[in-house]
C-alpha beads as a LAMMPS data file, in Angstrom:
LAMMPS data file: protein, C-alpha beads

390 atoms
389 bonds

1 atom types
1 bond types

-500.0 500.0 xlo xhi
-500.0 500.0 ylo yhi
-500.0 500.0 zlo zhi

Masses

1 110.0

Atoms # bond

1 1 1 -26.779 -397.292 98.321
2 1 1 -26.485 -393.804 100.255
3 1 1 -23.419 -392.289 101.380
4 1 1 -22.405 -393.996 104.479
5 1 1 -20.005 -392.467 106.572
6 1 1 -19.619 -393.491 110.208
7 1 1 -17.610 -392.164 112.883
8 1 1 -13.929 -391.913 112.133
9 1 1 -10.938 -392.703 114.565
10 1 1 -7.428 -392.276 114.738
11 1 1 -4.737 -394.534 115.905
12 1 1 -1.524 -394.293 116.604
13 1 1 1.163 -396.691 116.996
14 1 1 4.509 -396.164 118.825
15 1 1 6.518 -399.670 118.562
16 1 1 4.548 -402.412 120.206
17 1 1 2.959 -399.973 121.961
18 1 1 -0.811 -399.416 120.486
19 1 1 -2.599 -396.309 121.808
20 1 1 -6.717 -395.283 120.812
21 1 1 -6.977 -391.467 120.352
22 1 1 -10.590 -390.278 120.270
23 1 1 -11.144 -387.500 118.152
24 1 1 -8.251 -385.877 115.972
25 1 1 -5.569 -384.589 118.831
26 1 1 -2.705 -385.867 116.948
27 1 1 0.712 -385.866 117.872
28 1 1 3.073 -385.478 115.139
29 1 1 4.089 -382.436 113.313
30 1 1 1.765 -380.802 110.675
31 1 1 -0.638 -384.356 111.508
32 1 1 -3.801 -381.574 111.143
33 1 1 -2.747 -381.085 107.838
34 1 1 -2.148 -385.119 107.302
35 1 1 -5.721 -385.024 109.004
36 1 1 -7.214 -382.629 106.212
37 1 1 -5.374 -384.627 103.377
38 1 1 -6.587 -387.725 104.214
39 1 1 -9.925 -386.858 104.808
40 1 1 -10.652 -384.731 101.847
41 1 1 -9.142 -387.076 99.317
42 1 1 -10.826 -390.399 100.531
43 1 1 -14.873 -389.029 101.394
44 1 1 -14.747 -387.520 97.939
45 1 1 -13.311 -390.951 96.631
46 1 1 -16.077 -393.421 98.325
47 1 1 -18.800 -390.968 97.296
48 1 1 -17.471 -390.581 94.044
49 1 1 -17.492 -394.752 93.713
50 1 1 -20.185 -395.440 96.177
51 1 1 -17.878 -397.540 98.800
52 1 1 -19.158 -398.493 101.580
53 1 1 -16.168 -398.662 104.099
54 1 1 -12.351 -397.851 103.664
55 1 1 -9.372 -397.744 106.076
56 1 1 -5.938 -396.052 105.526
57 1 1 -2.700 -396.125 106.966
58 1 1 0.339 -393.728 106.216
59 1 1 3.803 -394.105 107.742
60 1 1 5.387 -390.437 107.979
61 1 1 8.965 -390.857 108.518
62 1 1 8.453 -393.629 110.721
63 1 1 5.259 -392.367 112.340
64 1 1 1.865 -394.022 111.623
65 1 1 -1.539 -392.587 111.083
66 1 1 -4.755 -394.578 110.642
67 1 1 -7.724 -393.406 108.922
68 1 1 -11.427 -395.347 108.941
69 1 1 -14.324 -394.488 107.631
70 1 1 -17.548 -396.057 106.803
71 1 1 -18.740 -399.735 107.708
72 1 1 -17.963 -402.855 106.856
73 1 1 -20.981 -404.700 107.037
74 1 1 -23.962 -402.243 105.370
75 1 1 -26.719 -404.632 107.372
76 1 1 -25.087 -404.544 110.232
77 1 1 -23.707 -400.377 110.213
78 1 1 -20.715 -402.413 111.701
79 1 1 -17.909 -399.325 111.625
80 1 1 -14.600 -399.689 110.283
81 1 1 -11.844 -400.011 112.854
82 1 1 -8.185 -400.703 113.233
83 1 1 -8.874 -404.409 113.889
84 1 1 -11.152 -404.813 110.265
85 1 1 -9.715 -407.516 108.042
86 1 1 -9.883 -406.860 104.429
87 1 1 -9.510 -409.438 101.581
88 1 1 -6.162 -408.188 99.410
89 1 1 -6.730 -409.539 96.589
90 1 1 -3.052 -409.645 94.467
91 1 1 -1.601 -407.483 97.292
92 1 1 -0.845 -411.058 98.691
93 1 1 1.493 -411.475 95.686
94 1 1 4.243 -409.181 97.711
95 1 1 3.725 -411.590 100.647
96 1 1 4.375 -415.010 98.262
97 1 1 7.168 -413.200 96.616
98 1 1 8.818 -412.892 99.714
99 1 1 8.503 -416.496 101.069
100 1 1 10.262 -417.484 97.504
101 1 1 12.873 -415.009 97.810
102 1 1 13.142 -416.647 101.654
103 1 1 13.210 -420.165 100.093
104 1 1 16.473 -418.414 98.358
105 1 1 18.571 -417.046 100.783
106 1 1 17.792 -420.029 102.862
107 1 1 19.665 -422.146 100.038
108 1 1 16.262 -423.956 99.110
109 1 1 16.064 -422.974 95.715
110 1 1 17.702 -420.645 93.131
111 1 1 15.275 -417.998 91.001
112 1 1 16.868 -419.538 87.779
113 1 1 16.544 -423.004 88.928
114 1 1 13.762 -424.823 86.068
115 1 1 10.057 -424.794 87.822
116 1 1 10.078 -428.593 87.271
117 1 1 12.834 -429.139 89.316
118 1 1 11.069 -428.841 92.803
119 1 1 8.012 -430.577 91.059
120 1 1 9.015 -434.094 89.836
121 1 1 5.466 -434.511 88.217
122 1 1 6.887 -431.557 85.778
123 1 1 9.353 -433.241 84.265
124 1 1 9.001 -433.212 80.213
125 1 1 6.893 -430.503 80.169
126 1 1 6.983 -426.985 79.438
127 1 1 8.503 -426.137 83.040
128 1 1 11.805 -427.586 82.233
129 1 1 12.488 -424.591 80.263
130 1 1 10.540 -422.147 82.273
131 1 1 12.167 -420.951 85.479
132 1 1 11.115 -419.624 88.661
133 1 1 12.039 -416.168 88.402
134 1 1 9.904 -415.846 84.463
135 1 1 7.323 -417.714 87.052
136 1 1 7.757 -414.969 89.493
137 1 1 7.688 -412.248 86.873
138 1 1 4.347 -413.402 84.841
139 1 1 7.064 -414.092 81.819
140 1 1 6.743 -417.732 81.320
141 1 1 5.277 -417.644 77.905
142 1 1 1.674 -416.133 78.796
143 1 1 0.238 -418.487 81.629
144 1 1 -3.443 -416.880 81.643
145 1 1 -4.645 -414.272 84.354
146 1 1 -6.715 -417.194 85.848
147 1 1 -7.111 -421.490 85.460
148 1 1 -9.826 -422.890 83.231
149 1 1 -12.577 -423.596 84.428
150 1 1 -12.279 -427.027 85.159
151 1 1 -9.254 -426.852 87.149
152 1 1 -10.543 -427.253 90.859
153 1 1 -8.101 -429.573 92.656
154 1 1 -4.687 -430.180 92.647
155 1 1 -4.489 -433.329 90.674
156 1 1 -6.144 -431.522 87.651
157 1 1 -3.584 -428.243 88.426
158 1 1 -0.767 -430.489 88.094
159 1 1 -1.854 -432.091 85.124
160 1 1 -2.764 -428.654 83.270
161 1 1 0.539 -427.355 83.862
162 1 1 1.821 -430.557 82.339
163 1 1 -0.396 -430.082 78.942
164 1 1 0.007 -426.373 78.902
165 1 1 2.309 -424.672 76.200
166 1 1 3.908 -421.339 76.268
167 1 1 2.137 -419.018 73.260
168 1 1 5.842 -416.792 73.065
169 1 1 9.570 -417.683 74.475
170 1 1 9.783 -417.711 77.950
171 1 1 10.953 -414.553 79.380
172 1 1 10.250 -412.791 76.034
173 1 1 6.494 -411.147 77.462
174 1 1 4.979 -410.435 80.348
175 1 1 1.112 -411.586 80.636
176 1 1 -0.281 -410.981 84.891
177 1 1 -1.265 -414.235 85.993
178 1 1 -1.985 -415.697 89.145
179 1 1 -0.994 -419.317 87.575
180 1 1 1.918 -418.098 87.248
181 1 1 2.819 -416.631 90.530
182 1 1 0.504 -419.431 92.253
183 1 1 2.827 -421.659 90.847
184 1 1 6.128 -419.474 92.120
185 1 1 4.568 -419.650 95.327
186 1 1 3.477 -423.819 95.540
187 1 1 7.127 -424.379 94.008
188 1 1 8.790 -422.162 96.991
189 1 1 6.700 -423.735 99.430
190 1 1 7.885 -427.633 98.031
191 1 1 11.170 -426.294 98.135
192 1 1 11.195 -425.943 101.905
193 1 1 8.937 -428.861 102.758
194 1 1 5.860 -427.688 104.044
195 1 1 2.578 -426.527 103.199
196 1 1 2.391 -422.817 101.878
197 1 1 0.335 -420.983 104.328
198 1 1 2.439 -423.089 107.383
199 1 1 5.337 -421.713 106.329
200 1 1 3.741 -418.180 105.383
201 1 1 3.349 -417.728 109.450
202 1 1 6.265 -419.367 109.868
203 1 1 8.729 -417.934 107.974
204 1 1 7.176 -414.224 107.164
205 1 1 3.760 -413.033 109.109
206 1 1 5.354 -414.148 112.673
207 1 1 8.715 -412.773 112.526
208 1 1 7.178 -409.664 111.318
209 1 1 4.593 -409.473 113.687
210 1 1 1.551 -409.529 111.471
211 1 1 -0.713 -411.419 114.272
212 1 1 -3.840 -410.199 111.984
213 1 1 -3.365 -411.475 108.884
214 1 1 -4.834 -414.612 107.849
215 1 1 -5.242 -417.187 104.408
216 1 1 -8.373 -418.739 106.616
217 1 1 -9.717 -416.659 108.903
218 1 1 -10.081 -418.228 112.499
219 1 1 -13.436 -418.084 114.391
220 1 1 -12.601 -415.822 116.971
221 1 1 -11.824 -413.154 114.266
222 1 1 -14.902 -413.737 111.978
223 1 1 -16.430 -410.742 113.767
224 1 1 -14.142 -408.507 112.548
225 1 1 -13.577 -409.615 108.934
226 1 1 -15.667 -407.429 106.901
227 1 1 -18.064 -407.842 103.916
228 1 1 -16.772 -407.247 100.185
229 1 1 -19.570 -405.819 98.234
230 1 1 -20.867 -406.521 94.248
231 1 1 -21.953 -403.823 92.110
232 1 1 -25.467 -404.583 92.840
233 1 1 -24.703 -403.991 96.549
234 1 1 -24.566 -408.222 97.426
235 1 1 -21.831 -408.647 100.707
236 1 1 -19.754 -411.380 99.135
237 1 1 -16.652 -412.763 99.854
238 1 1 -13.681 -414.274 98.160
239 1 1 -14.340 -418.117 97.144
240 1 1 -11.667 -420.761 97.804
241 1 1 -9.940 -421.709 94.706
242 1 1 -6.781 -423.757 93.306
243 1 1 -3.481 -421.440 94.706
244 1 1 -5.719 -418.791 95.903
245 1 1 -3.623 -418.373 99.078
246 1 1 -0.375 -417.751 96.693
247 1 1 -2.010 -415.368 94.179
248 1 1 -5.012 -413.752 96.214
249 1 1 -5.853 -415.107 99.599
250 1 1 -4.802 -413.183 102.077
251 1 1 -6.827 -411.151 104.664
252 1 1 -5.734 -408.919 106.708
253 1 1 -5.284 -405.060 108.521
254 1 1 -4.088 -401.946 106.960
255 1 1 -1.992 -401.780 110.725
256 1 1 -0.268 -405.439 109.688
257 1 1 0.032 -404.043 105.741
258 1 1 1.735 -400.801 106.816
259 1 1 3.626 -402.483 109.541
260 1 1 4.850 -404.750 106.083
261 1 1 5.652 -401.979 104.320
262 1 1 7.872 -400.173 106.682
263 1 1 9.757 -403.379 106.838
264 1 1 10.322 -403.072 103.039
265 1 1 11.277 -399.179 103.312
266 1 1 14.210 -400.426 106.050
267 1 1 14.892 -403.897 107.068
268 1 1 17.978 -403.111 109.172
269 1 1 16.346 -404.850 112.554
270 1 1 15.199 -407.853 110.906
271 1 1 16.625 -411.575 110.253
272 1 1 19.497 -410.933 107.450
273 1 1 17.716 -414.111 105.575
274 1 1 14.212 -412.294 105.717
275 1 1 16.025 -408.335 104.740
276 1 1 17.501 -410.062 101.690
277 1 1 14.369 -411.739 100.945
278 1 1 12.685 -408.514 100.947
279 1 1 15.502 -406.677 98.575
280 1 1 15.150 -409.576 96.217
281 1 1 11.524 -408.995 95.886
282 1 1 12.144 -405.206 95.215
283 1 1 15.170 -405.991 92.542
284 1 1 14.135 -405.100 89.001
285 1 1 14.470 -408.044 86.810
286 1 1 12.538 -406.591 83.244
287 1 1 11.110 -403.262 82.452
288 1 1 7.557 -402.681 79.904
289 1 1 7.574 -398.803 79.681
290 1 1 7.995 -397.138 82.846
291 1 1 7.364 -399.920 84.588
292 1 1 10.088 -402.222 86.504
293 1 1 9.102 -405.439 87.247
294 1 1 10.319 -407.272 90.604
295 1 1 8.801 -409.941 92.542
296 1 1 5.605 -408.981 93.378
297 1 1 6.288 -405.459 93.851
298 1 1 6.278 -403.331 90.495
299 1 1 8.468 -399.625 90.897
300 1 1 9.091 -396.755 89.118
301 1 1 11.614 -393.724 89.135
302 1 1 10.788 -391.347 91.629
303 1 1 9.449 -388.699 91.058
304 1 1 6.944 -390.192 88.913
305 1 1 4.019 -388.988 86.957
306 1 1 0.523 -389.903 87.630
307 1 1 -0.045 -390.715 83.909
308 1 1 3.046 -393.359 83.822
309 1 1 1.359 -395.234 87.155
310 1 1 -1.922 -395.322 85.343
311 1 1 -0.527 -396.876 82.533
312 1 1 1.515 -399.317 84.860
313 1 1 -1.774 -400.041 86.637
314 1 1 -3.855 -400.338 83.181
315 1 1 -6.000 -402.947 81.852
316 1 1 -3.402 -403.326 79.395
317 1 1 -1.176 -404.307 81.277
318 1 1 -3.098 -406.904 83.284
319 1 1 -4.864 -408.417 80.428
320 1 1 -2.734 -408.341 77.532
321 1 1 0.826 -409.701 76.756
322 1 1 3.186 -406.798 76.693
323 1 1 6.734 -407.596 75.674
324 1 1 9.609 -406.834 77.916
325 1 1 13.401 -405.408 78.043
326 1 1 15.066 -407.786 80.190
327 1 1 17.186 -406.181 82.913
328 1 1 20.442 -407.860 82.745
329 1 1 22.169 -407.454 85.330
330 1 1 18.930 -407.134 87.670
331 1 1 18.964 -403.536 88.697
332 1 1 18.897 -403.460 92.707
333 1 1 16.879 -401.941 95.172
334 1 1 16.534 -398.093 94.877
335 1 1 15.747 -395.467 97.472
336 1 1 14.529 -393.099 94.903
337 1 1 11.618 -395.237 93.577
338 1 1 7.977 -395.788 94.396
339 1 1 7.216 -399.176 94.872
340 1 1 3.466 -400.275 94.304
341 1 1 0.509 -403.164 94.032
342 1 1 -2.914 -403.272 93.191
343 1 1 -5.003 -405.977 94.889
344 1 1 -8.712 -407.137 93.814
345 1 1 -11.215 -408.999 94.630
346 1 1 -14.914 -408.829 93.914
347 1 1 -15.907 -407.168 96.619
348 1 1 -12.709 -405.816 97.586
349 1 1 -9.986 -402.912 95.758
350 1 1 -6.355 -402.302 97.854
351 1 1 -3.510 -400.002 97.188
352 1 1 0.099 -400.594 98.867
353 1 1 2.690 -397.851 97.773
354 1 1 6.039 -396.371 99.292
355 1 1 8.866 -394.123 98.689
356 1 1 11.880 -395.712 100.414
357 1 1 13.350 -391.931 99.830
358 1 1 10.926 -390.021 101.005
359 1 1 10.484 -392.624 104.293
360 1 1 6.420 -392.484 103.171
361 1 1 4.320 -395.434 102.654
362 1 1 0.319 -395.720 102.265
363 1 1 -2.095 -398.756 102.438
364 1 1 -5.454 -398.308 101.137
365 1 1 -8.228 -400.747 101.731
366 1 1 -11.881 -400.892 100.196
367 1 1 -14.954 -403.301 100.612
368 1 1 -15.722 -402.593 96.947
369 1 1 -13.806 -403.540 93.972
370 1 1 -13.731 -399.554 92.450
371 1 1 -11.027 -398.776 89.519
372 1 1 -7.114 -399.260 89.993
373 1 1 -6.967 -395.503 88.512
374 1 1 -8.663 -394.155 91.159
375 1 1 -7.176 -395.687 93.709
376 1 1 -3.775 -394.400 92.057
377 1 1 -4.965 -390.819 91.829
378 1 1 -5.590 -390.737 95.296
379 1 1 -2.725 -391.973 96.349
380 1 1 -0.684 -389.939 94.099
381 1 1 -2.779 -387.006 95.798
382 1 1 -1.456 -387.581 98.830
383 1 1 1.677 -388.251 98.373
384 1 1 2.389 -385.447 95.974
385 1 1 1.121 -383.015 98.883
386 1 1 3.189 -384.596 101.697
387 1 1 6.234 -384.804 99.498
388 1 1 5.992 -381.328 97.687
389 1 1 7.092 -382.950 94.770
390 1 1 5.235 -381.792 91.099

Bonds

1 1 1 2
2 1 2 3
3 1 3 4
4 1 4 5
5 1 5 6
6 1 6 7
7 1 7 8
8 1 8 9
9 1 9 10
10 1 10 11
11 1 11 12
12 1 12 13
13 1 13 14
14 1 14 15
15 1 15 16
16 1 16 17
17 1 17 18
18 1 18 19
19 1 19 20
20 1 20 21
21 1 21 22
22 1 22 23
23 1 23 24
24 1 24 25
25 1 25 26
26 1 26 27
27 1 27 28
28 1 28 29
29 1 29 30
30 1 30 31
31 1 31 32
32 1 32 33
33 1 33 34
34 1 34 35
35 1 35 36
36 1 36 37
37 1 37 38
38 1 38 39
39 1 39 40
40 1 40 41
41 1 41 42
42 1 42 43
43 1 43 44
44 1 44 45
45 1 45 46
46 1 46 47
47 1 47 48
48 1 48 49
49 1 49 50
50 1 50 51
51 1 51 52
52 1 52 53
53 1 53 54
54 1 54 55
55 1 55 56
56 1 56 57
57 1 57 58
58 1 58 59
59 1 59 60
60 1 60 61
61 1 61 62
62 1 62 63
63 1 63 64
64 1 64 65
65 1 65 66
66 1 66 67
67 1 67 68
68 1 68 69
69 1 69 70
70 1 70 71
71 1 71 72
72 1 72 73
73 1 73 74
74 1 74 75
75 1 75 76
76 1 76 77
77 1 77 78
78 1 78 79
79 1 79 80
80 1 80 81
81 1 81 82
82 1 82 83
83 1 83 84
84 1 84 85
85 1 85 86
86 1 86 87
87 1 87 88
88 1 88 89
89 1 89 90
90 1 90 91
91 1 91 92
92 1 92 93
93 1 93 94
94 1 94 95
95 1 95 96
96 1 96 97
97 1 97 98
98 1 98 99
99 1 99 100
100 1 100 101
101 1 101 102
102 1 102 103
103 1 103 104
104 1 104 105
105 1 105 106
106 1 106 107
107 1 107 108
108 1 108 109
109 1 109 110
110 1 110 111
111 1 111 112
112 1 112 113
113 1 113 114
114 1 114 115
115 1 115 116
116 1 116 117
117 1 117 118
118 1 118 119
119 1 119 120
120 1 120 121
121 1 121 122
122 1 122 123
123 1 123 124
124 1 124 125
125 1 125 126
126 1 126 127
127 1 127 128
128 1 128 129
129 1 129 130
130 1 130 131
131 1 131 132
132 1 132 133
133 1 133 134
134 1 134 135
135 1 135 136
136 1 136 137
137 1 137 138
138 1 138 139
139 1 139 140
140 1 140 141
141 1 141 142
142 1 142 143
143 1 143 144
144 1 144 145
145 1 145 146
146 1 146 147
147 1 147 148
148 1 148 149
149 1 149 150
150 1 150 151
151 1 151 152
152 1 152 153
153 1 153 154
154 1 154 155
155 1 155 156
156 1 156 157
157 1 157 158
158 1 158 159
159 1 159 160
160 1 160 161
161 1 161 162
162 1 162 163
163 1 163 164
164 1 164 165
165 1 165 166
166 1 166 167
167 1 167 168
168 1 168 169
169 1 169 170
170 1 170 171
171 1 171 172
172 1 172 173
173 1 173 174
174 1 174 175
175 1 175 176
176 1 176 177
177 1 177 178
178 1 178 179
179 1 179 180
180 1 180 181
181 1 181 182
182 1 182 183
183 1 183 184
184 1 184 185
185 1 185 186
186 1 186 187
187 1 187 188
188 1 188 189
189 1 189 190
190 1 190 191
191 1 191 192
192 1 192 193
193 1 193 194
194 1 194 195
195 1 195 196
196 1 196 197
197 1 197 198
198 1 198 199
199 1 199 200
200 1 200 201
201 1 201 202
202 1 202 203
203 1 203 204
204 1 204 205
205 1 205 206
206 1 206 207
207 1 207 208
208 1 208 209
209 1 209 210
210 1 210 211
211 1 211 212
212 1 212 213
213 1 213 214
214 1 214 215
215 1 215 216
216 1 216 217
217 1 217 218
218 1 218 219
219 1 219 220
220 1 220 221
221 1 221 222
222 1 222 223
223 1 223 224
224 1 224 225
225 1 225 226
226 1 226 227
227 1 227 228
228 1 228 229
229 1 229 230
230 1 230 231
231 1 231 232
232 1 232 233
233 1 233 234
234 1 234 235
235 1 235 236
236 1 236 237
237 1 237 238
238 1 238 239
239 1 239 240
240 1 240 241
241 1 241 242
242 1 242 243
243 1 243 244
244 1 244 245
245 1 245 246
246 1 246 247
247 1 247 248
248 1 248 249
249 1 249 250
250 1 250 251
251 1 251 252
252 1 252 253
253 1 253 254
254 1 254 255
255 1 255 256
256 1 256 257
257 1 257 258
258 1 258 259
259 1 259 260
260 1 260 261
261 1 261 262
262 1 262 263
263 1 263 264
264 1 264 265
265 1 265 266
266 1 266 267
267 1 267 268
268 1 268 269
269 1 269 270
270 1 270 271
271 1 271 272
272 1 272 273
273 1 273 274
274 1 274 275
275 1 275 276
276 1 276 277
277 1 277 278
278 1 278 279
279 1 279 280
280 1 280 281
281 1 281 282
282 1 282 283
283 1 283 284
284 1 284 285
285 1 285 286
286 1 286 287
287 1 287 288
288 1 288 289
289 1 289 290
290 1 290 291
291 1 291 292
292 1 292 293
293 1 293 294
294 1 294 295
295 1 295 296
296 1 296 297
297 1 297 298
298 1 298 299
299 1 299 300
300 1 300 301
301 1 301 302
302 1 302 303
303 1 303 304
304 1 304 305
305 1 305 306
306 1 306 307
307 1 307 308
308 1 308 309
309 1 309 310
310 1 310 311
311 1 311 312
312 1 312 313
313 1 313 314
314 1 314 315
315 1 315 316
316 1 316 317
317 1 317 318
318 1 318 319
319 1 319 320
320 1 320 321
321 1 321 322
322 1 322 323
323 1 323 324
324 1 324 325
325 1 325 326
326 1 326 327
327 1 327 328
328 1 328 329
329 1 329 330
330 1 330 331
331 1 331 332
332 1 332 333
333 1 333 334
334 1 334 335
335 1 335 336
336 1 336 337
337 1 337 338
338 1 338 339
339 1 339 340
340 1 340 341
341 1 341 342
342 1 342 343
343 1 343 344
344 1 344 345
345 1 345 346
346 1 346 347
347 1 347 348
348 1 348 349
349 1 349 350
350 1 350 351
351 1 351 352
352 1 352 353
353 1 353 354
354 1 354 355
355 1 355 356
356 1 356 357
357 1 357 358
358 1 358 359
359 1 359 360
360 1 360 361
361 1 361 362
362 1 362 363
363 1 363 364
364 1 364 365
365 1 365 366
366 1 366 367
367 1 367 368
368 1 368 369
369 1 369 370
370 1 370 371
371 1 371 372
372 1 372 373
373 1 373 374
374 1 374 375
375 1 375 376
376 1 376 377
377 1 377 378
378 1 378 379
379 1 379 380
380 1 380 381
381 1 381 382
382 1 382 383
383 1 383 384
384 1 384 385
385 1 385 386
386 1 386 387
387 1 387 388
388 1 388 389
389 1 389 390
């Protein structure tokens, strides 16, 4: 596939208020510089891995820029644009993290409560001594990165949970898996007594005003939810699967990501059960090397080398068990901190990162599933330049 570039466009959002700016006249201070940033750093990084459409969003101290850029259907030469729905892969992790850590400031359930006490059928099984928060932190005793095979309903879920056995002590190593946080996210969900992706819109998307975001995508916005593509250049998209919508399943805009994010970077407007669900999320409950571990979201020290987030973001760390220094007390919410998550799918790679701080947050979004490092470095790029830090 040839480099495919079509028409970029700017938007620029001021409260509810959404306003389409042709061209590059931009509004905010030193924005021609954001301009030149953006644009250098993510045409050399789709030519570089051969992606066929990407969208960006960057809130400045409060002020919003969107970047698109190539298509997101190749047959088609459908463009990129604001309203483009992307599949985010684990990005949705932040999203389920926060309907748990809703399900606990609502009095539902407590993070050290067992797992199997919010699912009978668990009882005399592993998940007595497992709870939600080692669920919530991929520490339950090395739960895989994905179910066997021959898991594909929720009768033979439940019943592998029941037969499974933790390979090291609960809490004792951390091992990414989407059974684990699938689970986290099911558990929260029985906890409040209603399906998961009911209470999703519910409880977080609505009040937040993500109207474009989306665990099955209606009709009426088929047309605007792009392709993912395979290495061989194949426009796939992300199969249904047992707890997808808890670990992976969400679709959505980098507008209703960023819009997300700036609710992380200051909550002060918003429900006080829904701001202490987010601060619970960015607690630190266990470190493994520069790394903090919260609920969903994974932070570092600010400022922070690009060599430590590569490392966070490794291989290593997603496919092997790594053991952990368990944070006791938590540590709480910090200002000086970049918060982070990596999101995959096959045909999709996203990036979510802020600096609460530095009042700067990006979301990156890719139909292609390119390398977490590179999505890092660019990121890092930009932020490095906009912050002036080394």
């Amino acid at each position: 596939m040839g480099k495919i570039l079509a028409a970029k466009t700017r938007v620029i959002m001021t409260g509810s208020l959404l306003l389409s700016c042709p061209g590059w006249a931009l509004a905010a201070p030193h924005s021609e510089d954001v301009e030149a940033l953006v644009n250098s750093t993510i045409e050399s990084l789709m030519a570089e891995h051969d992606i066929p459409g990407m969208t960006v969003a960057l809130s400045i101290d409060g002020q919003q820029h969107y970047f698109n850029y190539g298509v997101a259907d190749l047959e088609a030469q459908t463009p990129v644009t604001e309203e483009t729905l992307f599949e985010l892969g684990s990005v949705s992790k932040i999203f389920t993290a926060t309907l748990a850590a809703h399900a606990q400031s609502s009095d539902a359930l407590s993070l050290s409560d067992p797992a199997s006490r919010h699912l009978p059928t668990l009882e005399g099984s592993a998940f007595d001594d497992i709870t939600l928060l080692e669920l919530g932190t991929y520490t339950a005793g090395e739960l895989p990165l994905q179910f066997p095979e021959e898991v594909q309903s929720e009768e033979s879920m439940v019943d592998y949970y029941r037969q499974w056995q933790p390979k090291s002590a609960p809490g004792s190593h951390r091992l990414y898996s989407n059974p684990s946080i699938g689970l986290f996210g099911y558990l929260a969900a029985q906890s409040l007594g209603k399906p998961f992706n009911t209470l999703m819109e519910e409880r977080i998307l609505t009040p937040l005003g993500l109207d474009h975001s989306y665990y099955q995508v209606p009709d009426d916005q088929m047309a605007s939810y792009a392709y993912g593509y395979s290495k061989e250049d194949e426009p796939i998209r992300v199969n249904p699967g047992v707890l997808d919508a808890q670990a992976y399943g969400l679709k959505s805009t980098a507008a209703d990501v960023l819009t997300f994010v700036e609710a992380n970077m200051d909550s002060a407007e918003l429900d006080e059960s829904l701001s202490q669900a987010m601060e619970t999320t960015r607690t630190g409950y266990l470190e493994v090397g520069d790394m903090t571990q919260g609920l969903g979201w994974e932070s570092y020290a600010y400022p922070v080398a690009l060599d430590a987030l590569e490392q966070g973001n490794s291989l290593e760390m997603i496919l092997e068990a790594n053991p952990v220094n368990r944070l006791s007390p938590p540590l709480p919410p910090r200002q000086e901190a970049l918060y982070n998550k990596t999101g995959s799918t096959n045909g999709f790679g996203g990036y979510v990162a802020f600096v609460p701080s530095e009042q700067i947050g990006i979301v990156m979004l890719a139909n292609r599933n390119y390398p977490n490092q590179a999505r890092i470095e660019a990121a890092h790029h930009i932020f490095t330049a906009l912050t002036d830090e080394p």
